[in-house]
PAZAPA-4460 file (N, C-alpha, C; in steps of 0.05 Angstrom, whole numbers, plus 32768, in hexadecimal, padded with zeros to 4 digits):
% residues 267
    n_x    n_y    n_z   ca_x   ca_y   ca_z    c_x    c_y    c_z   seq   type   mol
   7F98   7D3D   81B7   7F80   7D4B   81AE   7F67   7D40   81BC     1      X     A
   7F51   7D4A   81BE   7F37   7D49   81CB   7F29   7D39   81BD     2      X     A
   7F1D   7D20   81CD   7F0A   7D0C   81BE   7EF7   7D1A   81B8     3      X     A
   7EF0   7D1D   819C   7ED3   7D29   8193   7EC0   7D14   8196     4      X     A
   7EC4   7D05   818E   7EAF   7CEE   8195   7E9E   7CE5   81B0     5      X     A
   7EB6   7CEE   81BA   7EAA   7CE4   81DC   7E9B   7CFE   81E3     6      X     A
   7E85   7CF7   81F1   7E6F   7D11   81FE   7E75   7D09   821D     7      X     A
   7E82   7D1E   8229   7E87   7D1F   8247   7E6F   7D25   8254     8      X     A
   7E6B   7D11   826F   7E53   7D0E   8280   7E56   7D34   8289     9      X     A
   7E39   7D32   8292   7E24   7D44   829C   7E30   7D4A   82B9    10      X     A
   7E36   7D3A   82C9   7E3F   7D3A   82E3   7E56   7D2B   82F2    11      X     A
   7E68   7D37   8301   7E7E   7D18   8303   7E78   7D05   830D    12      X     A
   7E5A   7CFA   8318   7E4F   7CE1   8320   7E49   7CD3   830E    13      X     A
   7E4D   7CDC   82F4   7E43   7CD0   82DB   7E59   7CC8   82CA    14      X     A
   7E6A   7CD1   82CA   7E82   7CC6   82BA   7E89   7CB0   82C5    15      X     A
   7E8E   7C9A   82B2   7E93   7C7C   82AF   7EB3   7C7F   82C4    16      X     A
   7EAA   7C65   82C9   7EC7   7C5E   82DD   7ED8   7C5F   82CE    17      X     A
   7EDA   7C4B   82B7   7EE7   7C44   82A6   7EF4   7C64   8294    18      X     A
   7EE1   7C79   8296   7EE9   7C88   8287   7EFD   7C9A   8297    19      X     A
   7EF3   7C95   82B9   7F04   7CAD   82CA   7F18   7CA0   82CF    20      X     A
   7F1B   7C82   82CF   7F36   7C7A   82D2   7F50   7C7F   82B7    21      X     A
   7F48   7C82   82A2   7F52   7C8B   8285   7F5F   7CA4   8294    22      X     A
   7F45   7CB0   8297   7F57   7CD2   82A1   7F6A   7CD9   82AA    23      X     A
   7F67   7CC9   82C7   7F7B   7CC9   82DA   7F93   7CB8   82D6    24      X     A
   7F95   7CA8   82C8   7FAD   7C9C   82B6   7FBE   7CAA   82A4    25      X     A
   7FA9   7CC0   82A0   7FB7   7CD7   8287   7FB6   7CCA   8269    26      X     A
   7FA1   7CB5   826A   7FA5   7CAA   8249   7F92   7CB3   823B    27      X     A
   7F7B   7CC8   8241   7F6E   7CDA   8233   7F63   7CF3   823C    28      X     A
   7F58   7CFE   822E   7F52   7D26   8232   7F34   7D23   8237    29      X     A
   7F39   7D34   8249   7F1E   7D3A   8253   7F12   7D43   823E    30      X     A
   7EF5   7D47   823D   7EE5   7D4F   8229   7ED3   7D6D   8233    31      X     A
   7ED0   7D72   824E   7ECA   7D80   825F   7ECC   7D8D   8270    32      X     A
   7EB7   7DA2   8277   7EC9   7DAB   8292   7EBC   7D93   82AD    33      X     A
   7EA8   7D84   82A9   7EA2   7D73   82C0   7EB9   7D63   82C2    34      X     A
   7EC4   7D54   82A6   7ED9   7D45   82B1   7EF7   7D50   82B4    35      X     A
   7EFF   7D66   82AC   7F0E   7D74   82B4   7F12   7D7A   82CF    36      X     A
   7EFD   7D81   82E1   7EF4   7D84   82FC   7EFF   7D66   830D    37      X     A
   7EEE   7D51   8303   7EF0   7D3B   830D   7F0F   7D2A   8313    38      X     A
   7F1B   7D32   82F3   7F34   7D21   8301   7F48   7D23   8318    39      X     A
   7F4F   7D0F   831E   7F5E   7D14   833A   7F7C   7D1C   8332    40      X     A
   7F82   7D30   8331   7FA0   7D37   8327   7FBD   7D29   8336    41      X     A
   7FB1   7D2A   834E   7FC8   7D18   8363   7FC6   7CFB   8357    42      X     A
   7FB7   7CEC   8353   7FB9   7CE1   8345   7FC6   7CDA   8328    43      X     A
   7FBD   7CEF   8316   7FC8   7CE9   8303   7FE7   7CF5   8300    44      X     A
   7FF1   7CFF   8315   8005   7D00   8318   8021   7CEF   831B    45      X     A
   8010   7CDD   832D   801E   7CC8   8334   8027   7CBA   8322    46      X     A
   8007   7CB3   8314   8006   7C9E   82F4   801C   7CAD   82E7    47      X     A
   8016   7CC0   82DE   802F   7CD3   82C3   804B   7CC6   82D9    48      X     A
   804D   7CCA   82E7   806B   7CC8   82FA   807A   7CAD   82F0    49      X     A
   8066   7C95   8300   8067   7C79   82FC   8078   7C77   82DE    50      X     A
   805C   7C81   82C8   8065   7C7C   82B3   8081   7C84   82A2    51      X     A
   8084   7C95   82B1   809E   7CA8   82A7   80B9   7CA0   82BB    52      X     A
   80B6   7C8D   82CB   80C8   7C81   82D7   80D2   7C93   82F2    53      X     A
   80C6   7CAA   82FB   80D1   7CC6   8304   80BA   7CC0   8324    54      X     A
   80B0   7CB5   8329   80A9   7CB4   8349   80AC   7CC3   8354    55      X     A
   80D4   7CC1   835C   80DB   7CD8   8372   80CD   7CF8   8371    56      X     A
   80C1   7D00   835B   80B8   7D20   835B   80A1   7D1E   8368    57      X     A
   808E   7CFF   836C   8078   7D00   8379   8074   7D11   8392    58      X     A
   807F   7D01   83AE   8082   7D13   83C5   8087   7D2E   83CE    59      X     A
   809A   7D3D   83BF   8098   7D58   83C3   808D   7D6A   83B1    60      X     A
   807B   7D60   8399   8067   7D69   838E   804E   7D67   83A1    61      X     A
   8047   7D51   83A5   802A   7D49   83B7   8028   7D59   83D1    62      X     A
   8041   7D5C   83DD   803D   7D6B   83FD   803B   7D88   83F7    63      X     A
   8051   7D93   83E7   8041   7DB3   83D0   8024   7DB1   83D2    64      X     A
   801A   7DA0   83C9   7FFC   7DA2   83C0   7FEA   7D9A   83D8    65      X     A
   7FF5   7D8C   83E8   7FEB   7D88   8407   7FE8   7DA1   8418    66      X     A
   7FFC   7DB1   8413   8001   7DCD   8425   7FF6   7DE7   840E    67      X     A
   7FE4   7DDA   8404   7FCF   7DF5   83F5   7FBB   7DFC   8404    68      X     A
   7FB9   7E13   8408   7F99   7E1C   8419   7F8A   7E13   8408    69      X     A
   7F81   7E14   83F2   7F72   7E16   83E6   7F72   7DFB   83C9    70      X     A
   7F64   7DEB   83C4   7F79   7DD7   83B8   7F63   7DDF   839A    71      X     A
   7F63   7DE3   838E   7F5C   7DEB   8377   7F67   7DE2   834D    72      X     A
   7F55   7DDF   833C   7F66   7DCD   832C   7F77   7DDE   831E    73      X     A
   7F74   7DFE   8324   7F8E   7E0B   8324   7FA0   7E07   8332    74      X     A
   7F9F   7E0B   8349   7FA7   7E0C   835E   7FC1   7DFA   8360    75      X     A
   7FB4   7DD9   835C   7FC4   7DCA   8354   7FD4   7DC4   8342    76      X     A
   7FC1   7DD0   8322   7FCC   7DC8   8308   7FEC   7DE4   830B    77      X     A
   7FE8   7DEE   8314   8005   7E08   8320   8016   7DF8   832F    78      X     A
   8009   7DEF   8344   8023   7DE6   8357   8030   7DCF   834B    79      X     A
   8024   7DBD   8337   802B   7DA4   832C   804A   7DB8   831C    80      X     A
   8040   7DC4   830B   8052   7DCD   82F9   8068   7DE1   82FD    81      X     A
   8062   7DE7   830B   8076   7DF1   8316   8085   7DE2   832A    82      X     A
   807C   7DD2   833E   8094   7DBA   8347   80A2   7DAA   8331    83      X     A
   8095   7DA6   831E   80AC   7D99   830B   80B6   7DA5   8303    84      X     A
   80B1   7DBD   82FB   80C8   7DCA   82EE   80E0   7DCD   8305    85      X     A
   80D8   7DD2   831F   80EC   7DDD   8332   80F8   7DB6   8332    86      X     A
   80F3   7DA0   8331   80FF   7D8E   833F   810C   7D8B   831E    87      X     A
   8101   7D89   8308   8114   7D89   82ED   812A   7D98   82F1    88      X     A
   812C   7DAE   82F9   813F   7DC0   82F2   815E   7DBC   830D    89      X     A
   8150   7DAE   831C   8161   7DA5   8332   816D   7D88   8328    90      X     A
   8164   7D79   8320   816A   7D61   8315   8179   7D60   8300    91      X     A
   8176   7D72   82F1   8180   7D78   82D4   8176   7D65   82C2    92      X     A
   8157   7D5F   82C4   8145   7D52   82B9   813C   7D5D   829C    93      X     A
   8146   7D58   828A   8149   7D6B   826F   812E   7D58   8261    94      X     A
   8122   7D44   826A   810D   7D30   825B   80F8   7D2E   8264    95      X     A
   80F3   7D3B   827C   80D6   7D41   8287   80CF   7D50   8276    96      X     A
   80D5   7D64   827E   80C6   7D7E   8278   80B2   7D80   8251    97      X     A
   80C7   7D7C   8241   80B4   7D73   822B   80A2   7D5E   822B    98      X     A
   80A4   7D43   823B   8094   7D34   8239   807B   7D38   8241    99      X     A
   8078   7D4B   8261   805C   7D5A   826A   8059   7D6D   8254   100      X     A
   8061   7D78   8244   805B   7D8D   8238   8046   7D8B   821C   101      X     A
   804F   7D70   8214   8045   7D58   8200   803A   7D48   820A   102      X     A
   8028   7D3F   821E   8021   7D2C   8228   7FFE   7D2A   8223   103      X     A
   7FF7   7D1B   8219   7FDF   7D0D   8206   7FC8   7D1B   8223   104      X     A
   7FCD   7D18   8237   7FB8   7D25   824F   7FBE   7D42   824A   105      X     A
   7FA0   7D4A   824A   7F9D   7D6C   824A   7FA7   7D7C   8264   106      X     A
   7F9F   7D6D   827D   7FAB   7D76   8295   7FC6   7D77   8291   107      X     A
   7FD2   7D66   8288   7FEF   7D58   829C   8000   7D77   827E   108      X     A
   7FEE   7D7A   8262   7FFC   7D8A   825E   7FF5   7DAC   8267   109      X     A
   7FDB   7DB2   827A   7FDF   7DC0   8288   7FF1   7DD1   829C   110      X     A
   8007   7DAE   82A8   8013   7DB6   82BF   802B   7DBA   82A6   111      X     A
   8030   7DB9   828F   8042   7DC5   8281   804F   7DDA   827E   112      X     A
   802F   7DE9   8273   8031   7E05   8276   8035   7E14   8287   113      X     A
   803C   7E04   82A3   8048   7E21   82B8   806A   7E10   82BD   114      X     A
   8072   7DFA   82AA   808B   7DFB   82AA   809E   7E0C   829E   115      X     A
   8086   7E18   8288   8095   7E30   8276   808D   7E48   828C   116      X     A
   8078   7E51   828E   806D   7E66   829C   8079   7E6F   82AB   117      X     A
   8084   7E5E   82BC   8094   7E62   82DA   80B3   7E5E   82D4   118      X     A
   80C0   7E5B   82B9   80D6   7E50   82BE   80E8   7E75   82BC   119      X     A
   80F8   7E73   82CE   8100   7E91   82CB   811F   7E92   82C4   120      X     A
   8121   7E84   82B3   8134   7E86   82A2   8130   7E8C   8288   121      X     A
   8112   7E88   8282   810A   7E8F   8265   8112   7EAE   8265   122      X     A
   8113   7EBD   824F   80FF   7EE1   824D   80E1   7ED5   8247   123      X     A
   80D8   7EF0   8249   80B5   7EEA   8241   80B3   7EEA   821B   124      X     A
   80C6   7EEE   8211   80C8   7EE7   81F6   80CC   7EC8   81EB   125      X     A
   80CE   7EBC   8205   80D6   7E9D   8200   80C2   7E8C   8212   126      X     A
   80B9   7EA0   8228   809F   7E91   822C   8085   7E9B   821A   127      X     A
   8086   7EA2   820D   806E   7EA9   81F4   8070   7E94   81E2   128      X     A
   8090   7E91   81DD   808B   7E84   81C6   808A   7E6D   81D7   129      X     A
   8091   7E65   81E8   808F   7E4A   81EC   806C   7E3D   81F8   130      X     A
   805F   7E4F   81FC   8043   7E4C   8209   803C   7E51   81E7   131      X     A
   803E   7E55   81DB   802A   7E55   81BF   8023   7E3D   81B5   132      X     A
   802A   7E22   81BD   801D   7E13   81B3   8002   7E09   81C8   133      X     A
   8009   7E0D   81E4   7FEE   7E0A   81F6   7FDD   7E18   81F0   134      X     A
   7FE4   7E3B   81ED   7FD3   7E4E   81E9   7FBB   7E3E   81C6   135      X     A
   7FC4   7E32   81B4   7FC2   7E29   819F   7FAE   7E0F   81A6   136      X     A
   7FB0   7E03   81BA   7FA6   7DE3   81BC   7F8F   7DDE   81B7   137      X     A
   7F7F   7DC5   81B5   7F70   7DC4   81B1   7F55   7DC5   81CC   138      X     A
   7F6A   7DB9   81DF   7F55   7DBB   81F7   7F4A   7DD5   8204   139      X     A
   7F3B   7DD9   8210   7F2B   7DEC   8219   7F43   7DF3   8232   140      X     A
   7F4E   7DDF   8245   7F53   7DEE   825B   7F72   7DEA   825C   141      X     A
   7F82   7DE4   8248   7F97   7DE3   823E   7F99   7E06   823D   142      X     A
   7F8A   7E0B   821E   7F88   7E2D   821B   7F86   7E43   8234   143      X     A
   7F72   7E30   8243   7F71   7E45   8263   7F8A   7E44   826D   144      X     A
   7F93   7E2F   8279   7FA4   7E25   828D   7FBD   7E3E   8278   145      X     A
   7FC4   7E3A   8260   7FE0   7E44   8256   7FDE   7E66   8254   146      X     A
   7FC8   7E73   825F   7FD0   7E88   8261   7FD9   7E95   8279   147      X     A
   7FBE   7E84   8292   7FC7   7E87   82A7   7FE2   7E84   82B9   148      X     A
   7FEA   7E75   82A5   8011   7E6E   82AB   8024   7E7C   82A8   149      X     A
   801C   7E91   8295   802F   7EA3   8286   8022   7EC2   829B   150      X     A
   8009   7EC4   82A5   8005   7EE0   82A7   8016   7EEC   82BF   151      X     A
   8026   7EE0   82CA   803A   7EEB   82DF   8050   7EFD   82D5   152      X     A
   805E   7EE7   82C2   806E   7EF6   82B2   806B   7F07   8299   153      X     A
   8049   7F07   8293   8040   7F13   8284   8045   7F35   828B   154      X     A
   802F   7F33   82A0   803D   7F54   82BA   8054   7F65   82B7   155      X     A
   8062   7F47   82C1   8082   7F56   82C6   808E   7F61   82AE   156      X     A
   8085   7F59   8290   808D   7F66   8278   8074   7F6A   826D   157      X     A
   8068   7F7F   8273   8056   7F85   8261   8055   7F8A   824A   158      X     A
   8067   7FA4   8251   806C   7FA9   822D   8076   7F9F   8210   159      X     A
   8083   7F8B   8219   8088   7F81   8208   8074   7F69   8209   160      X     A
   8068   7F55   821A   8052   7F47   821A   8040   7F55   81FE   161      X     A
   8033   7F62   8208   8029   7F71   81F0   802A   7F7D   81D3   162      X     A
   804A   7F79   81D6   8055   7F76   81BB   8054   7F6C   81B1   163      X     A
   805B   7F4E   81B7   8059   7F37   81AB   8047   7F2D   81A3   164      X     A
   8030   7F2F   81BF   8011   7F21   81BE   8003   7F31   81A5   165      X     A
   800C   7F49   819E   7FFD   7F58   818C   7FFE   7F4B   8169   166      X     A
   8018   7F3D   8165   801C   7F32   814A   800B   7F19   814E   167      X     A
   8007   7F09   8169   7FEF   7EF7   816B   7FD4   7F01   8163   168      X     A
   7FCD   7F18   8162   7FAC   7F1C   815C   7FA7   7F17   8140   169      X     A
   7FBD   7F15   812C   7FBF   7F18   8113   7FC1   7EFB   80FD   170      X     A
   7FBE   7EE4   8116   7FC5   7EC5   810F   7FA4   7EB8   810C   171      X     A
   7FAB   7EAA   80F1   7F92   7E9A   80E4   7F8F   7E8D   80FF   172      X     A
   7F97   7E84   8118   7F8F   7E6E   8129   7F7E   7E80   8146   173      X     A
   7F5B   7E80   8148   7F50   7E8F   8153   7F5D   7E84   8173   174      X     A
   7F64   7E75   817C   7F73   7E6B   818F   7F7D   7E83   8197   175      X     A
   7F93   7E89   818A   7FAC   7E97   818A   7FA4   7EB5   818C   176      X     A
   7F91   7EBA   8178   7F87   7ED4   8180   7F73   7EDC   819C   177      X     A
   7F6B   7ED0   81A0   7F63   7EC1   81BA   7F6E   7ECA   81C8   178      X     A
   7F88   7EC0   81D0   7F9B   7EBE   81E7   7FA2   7ED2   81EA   179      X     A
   7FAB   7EE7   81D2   7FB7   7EFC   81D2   7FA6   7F15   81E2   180      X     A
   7F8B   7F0B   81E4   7F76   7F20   81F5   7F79   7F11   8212   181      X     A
   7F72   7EFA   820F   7F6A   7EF7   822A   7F7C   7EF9   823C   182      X     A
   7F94   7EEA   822E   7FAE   7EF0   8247   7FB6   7F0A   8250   183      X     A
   7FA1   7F1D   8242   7FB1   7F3B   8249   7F95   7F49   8257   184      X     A
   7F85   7F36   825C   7F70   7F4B   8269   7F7B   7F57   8290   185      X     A
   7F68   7F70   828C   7F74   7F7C   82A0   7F70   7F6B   82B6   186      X     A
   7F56   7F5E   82B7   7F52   7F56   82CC   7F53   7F34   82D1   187      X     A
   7F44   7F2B   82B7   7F4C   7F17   82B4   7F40   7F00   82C4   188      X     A
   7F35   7EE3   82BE   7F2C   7ECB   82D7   7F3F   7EBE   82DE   189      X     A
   7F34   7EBC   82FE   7F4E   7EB8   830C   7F68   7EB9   8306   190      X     A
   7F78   7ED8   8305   7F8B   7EDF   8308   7F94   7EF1   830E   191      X     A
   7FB3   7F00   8310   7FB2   7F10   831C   7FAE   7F30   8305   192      X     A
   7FA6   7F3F   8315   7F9A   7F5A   82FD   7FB3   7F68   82FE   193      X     A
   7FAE   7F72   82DB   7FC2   7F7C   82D3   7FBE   7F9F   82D3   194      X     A
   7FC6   7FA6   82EE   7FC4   7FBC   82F8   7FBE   7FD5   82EA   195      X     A
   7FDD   7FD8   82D8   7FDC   7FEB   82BE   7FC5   7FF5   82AC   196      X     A
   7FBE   7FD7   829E   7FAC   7FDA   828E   7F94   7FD6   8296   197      X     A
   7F8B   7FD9   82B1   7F7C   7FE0   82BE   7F70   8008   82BC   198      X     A
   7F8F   8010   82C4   7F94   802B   82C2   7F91   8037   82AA   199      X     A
   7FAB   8024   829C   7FA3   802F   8275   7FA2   801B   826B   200      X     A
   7F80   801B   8262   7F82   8005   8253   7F86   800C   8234   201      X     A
   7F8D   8020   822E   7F92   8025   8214   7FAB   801B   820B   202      X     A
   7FBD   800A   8222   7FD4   8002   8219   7FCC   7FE2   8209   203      X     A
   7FBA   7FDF   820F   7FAF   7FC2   81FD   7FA0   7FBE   81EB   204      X     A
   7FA1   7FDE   81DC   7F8D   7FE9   81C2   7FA5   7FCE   81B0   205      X     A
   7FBB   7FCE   81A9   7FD5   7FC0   819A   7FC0   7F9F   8193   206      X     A
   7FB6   7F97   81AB   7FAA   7F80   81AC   7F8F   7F81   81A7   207      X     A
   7F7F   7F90   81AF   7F5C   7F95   81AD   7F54   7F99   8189   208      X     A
   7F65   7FB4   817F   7F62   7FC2   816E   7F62   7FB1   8155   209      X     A
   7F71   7F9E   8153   7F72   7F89   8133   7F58   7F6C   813E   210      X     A
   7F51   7F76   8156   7F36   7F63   815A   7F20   7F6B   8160   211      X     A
   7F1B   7F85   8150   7EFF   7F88   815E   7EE4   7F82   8145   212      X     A
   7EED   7F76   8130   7EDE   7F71   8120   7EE0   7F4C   8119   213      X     A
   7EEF   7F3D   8132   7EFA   7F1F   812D   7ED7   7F15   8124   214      X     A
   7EE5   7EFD   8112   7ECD   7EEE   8111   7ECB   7EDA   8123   215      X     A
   7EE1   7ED0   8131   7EDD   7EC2   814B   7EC4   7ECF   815F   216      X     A
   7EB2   7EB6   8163   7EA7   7EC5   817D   7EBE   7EB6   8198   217      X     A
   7ECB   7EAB   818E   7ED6   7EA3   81B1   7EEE   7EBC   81B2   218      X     A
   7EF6   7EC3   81A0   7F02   7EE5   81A0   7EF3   7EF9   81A2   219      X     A
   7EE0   7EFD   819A   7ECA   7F09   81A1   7ECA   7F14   81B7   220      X     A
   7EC8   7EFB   81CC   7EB8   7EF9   81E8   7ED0   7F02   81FA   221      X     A
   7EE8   7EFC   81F4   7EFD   7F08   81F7   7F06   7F1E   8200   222      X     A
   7F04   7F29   81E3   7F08   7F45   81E7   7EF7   7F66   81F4   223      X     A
   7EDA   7F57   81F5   7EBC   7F5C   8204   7EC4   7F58   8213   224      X     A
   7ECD   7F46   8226   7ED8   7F40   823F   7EEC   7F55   8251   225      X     A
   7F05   7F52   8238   7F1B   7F65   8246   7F13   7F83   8245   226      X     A
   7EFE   7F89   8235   7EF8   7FA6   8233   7EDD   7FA7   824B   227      X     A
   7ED2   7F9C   824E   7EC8   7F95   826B   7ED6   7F98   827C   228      X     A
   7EE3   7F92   8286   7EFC   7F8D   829C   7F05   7FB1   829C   229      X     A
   7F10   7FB6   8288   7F1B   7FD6   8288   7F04   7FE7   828F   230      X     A
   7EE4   7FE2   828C   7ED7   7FF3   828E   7ED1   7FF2   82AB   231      X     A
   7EDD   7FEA   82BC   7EDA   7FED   82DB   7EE7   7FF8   82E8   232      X     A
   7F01   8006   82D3   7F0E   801A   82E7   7F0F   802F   82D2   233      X     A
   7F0A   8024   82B5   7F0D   803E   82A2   7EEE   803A   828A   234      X     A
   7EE3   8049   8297   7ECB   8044   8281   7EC3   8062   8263   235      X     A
   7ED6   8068   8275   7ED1   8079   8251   7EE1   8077   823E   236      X     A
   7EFD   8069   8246   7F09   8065   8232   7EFA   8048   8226   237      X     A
   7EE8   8039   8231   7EDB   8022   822B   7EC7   8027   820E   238      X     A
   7EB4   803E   821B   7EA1   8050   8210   7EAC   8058   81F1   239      X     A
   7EC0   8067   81F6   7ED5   8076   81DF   7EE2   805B   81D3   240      X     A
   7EDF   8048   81D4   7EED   803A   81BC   7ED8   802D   81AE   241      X     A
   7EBE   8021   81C1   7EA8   801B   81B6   7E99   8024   81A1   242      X     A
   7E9C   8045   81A6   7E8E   8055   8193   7EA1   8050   817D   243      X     A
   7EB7   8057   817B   7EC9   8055   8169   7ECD   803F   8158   244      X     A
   7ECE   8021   815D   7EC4   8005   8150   7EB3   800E   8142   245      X     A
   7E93   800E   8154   7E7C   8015   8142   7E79   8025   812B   246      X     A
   7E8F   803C   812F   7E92   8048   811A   7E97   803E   8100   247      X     A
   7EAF   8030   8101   7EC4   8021   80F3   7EB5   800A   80E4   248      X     A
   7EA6   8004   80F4   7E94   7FE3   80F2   7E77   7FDD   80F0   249      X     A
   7E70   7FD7   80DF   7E51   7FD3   80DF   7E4F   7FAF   80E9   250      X     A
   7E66   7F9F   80E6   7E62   7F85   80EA   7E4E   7F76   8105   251      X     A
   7E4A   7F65   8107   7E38   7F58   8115   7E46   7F56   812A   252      X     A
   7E65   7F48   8125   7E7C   7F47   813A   7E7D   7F59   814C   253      X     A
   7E86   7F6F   8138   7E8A   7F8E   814F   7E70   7F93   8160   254      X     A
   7E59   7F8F   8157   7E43   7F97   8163   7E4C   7F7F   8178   255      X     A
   7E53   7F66   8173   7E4C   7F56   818E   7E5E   7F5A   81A9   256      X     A
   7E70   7F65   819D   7E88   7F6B   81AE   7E83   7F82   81C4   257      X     A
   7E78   7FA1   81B8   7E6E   7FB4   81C6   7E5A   7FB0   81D4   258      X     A
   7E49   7FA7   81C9   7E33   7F9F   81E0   7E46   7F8E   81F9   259      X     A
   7E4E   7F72   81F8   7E60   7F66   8207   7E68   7F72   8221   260      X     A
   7E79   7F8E   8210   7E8C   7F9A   821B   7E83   7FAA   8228   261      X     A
   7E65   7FBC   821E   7E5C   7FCB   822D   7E46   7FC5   824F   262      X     A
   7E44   7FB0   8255   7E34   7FA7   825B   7E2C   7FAD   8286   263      X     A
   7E4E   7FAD   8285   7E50   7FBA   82A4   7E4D   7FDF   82A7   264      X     A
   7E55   7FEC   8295   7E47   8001   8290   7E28   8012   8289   265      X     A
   7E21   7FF9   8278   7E00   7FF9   8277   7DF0   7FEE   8289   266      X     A
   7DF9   7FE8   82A5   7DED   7FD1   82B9   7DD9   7FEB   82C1   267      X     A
***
């Protein structure tokens, strides 16, 4: 869990040695997105490795990540997790894989979530359930990182994605209801767009519709978001559900959401 106590520096020239060496050891959670940014993942890779007695996955993890155009803390936190999963599953390494998954660093359980994400032996009924406790976490980029892991195979089963994600909108944990929007937006940050519901986005009323009155604003912003996103290739069905909320809703919520939502249309 996330030191509340600790207030993460302003800039990564400012965070304590002492505190970026913690990081990169993996013996505590970032507090931030500066220090989130800052740690050196190749690094703390190594450390998690050392410690876990497992080295050998070092080198053909690191040259993966050497041969990225683009080296990014996606970029990486993907290729990390998914080489282990591919060198676990070759090894028949049955004790990794939970240990990154559980692992007291927010990153290192980042590269977790694309051991489920990517593992294609799951169904997407078993990578849901098994991403529900990242989607749940307490860290900020834990929650990012675990949807972005899943939205590949999110695609490839939509419909039923949506099935499932839909009994998520309905859970006391705003996390969770959360996830159930954002992982399904059409377009979505940095990732790939979900074509369909691009086209119809009325296929994601299942998910929108039991949230358009959330008292979450981080659901809120959410679901303003993904109805943003639809209103760039479909804006009257955007228009037509807005009116329709408002109807429904005098709440402060709903008002914050349509406005939100309306906002590339009203430009």
């Amino acid at each position: 869990m996330t030191d509340t106590k600790r207030k993460g520096s302003r800039s990564a020239k400012d965070i304590p040695t002492s505190i970026l060496n913690q990081l990169n050891r993996g013996e505590i959670e970032t507090t931030n997105l500066v220090e989130w940014l800052a740690v050196d993942q190749k690094l703390l890779l190594e450390n998690v490795l050392q410690k876990m007695e497992r080295t050998y996955y070092l080198k053909p993890i690191t040259d993966q990540i050497n041969g990225l155009q683009k080296q990014t803390v996606n970029t990486i936190n993907e290729t990390i997790g998914s080489c282990i999963l591919e060198i676990a599953t070759k090894q028949n390494d049955i004790e990794i894989l939970p240990a990154i998954q559980s692992h007291q660093s927010d990153l290192v359980r980042c590269w977790g979530t694309y051991t489920i994400g990517r593992n294609a032996q799951l169904s997407i009924a078993e990578i849901l359930s098994q991403i529900k406790p990242f989607a749940a976490d307490t860290h900020f980029g834990v929650r990012e990182i675990s949807w972005l892991a899943i939205r590949s195979a999110l695609i490839k089963n939509l419909d039923e994605s949506l099935k499932i994600l839909s009994k998520w909108t309905n859970d006391p944990a705003e996390n969770l209801r959360r996830f159930a929007s954002e992982a399904t937006r059409p377009r979505g940050v940095w990732s790939e767009h979900i074509e369909q519901l691009k086209q119809q986005p009325e296929l994601g009323l299942v998910i929108l519709e039991p949230l358009f009155s959330d008292p979450s604003k981080y659901v809120q912003n959410s679901v303003a978001n993904w109805l943003n996103d639809a209103s760039k290739t479909q804006p009257q069905f955007v228009i037509e559900i807005c009116n329709k909320w408002q109807k429904k809703s005098a709440s402060k919520e709903t008002a914050y959401i349509v406005k939100k939502a309306l906002r590339t249309i009203e430009k």
